[in-house]
C-alpha positions in Angstrom: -36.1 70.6 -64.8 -37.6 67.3 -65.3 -35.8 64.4 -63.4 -34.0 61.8 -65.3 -34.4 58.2 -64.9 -31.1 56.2 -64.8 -29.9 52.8 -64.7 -27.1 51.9 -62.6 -24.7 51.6 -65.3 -25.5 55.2 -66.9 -25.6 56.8 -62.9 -22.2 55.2 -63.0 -21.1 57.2 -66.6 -22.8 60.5 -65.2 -20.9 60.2 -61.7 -17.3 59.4 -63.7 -18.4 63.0 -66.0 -19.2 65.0 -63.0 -16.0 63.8 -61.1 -13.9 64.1 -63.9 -14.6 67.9 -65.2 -12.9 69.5 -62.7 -9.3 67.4 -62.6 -9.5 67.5 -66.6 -9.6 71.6 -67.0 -7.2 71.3 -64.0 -4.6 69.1 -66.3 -5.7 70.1 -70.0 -7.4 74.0 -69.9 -4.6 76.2 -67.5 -4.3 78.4 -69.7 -8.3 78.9 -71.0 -9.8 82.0 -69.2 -13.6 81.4 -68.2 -15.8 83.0 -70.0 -17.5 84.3 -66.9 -21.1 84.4 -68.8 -24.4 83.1 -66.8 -27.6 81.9 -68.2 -29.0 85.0 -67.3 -26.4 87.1 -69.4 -27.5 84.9 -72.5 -31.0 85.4 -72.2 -30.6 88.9 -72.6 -29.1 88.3 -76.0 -31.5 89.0 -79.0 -33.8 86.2 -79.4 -32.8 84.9 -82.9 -29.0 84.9 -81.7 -27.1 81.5 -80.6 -26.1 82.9 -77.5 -29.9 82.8 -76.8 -30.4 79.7 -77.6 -27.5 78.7 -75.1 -29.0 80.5 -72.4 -32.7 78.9 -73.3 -30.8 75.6 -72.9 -29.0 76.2 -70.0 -31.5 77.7 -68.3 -34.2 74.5 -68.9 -31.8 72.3 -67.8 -30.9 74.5 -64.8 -27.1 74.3 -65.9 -24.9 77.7 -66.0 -21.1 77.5 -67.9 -18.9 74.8 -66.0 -15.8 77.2 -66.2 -13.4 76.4 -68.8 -15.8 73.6 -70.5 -18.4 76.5 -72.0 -18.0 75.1 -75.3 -19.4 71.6 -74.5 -23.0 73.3 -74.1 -22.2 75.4 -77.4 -21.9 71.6 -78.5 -24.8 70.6 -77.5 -27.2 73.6 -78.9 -25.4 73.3 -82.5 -26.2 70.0 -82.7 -29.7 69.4 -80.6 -28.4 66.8 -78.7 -29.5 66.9 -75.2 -28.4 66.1 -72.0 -29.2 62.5 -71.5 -25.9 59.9 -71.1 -26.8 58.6 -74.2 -26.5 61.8 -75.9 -23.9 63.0 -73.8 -21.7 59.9 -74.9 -23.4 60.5 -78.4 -22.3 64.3 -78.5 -18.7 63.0 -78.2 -18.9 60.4 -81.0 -20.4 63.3 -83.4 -17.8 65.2 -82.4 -15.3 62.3 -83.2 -16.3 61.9 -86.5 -16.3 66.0 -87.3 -12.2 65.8 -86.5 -12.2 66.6 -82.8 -9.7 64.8 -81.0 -8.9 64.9 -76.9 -8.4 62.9 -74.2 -11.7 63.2 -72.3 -13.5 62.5 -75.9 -11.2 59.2 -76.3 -11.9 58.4 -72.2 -16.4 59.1 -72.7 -16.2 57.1 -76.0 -14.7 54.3 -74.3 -16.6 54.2 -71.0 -19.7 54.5 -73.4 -18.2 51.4 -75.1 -18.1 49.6 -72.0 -20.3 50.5 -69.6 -23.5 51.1 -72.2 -22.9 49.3 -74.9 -26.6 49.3 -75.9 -26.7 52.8 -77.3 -23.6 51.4 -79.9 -26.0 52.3 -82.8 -26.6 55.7 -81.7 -22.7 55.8 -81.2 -22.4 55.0 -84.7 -25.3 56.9 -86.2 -23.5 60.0 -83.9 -20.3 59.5 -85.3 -21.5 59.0 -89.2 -23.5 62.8 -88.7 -20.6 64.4 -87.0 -18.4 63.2 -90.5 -20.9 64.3 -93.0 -20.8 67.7 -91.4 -18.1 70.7 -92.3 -15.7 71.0 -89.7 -17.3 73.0 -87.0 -15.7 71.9 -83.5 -12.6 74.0 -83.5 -14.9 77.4 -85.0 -17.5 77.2 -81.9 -16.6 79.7 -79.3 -17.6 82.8 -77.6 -17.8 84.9 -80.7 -20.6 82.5 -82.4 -23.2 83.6 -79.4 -23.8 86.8 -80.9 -24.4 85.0 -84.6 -28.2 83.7 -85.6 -28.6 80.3 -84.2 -29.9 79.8 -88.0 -26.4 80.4 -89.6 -24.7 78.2 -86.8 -27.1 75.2 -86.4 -25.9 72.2 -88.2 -28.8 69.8 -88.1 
């Protein structure tokens, strides 16, 4: 996994993500079930499949599933955004602008706001994508990893 490079502000947005993740499943996902699924277990899908393609991503990031957040990575892999705080705060404007709405988006789209306000046009550009796309955040889930990442991919 290559190392990152970080200014203060975006060490600052990727400490608040990591700190956060675990009180915000605690509060808003009781009632999800894990999905209990490594990287490993995905790369043992069939290549062309999005569930591989989740497990190559994992896996090169050295990531596995944060319990009860899988979906975010799914996220991710749909929509080639990577794992940067820029594209992480990206990710969540793209997803703003395809209909999904949630606390921890409205909370990441504000810190981005604030606390990196340089990547605004990426926000934007994010957010404009995420709208010209069919819906697609409330149909990703556990049943799309055995689909071909061709039929799922929307860019």
């Amino acid at each position: 996994m290559a190392k990152i490079k970080l200014n203060y502000r975006e060490k600052l947005c990727h400490y608040l993500f990591q700190k956060s993740a675990v009180p915000y499943a605690k509060l808003f996902k009781r009632n999800k079930a894990p999905w209990e699924l490594s990287s490993s277990d995905l790369l043992n899908y069939p290549q062309h499949t999005f569930g591989y393609q989740v497990g190559v991503f994992l896996a090169k990031n050295g990531f596995e599933f944060f319990p009860k957040h899988e979906t975010h990575d799914l996220y991710h892999v749909i929509t080639g955004y990577g794992v940067t705080v820029k594209e992480e705060i990206g990710l969540q404007y793209l997803l703003y602008g395809n209909g999904k709405r949630s606390p921890y988006l409205y909370v990441v789209m504000l810190l981005g706001l604030l606390i990196v306000p340089e990547y605004y046009r990426f926000y934007k550009h994010s957010y404009q994508i995420g709208k010209s796309k069919n819906k697609f955040y409330n149909k990703i889930n556990k049943a799309y990893l055995k689909e071909s990442f061709q039929l799922v991919r929307i860019r």
